[in-house]
N, C-alpha and C positions, 0 to 999 in steps of 0.2 A: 380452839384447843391447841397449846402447846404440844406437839409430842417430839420426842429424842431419843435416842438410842443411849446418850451420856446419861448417868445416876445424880446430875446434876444443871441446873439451864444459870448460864455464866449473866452474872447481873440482877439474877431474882432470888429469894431468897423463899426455903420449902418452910409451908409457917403448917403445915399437916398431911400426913399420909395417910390417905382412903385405905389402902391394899390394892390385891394385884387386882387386874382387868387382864380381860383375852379377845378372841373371835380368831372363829375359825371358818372355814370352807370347806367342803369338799365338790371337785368337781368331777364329775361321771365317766361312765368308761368313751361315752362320746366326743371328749376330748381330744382323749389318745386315738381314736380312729381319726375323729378331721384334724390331729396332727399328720399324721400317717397317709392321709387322701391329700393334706396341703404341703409335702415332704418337695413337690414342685416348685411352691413358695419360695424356698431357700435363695438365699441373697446371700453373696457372701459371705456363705459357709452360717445363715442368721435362716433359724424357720421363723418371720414373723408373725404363720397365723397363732402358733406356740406361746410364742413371746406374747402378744395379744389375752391370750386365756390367761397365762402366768400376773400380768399386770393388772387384771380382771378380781381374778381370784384372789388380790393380794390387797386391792382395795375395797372389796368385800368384807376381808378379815379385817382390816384396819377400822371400818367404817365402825365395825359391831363393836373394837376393842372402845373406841372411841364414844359412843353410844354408852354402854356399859359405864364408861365414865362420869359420864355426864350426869346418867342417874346418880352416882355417889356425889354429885356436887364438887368432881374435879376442875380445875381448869388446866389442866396440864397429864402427860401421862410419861416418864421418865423409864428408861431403863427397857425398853422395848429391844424384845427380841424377836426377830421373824426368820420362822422355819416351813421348808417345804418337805412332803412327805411325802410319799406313794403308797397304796394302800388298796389291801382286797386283792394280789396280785401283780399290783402296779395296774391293775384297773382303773384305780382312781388316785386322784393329787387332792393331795392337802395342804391347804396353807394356812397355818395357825401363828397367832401375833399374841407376844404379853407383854406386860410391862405394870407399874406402879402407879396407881392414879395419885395424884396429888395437889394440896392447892398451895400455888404460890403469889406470891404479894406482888 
């Protein structure tokens, strides 16, 4: 599965648009505590057990938008946007992805 953040993949040509696809996450307030327990961690000025959950969560949501895809019979998903949210508080992170499934030649 092609995916890109560009409305366009240079070289292919869009011969149909599914519509939009997503996936999201949410990860719990356990998070932000073993952020907060691994605040040790930090490398400079980097919490990497943070960064770890972040990239976690992030391929999570990709995996679902990607998924989602598949079933409309895309091979490509174009125009993807990825946002991160906090939520309940800042209890919990959200990371939610969209973007345009579409099949190209």
């Amino acid at each position: 599965m092609l995916v890109t953040t560009t409305n366009t993949l240079e070289g292919k040509r869009i011969l149909e648009y599914l519509g939009i696809v997503s996936g999201e996450t949410i990860m719990g307030a356990n998070i932000i505590r073993d952020f907060m327990a691994g605040i040790t961690d930090i490398v400079g000025g980097r919490a990497s057990a943070y960064e770890k959950s972040l990239v976690e969560a992030k391929r999570i949501a990709m995996k679902e938008m990607i998924d989602e895809a598949h079933k409309l019979g895309a091979n490509a998903v174009i125009g993807i946007d990825l946002d991160y949210e906090t939520v309940g508080q800042g209890s919990m992170l959200m990371v939610s992805v969209s973007g345009t499934a579409v099949v190209v030649e």
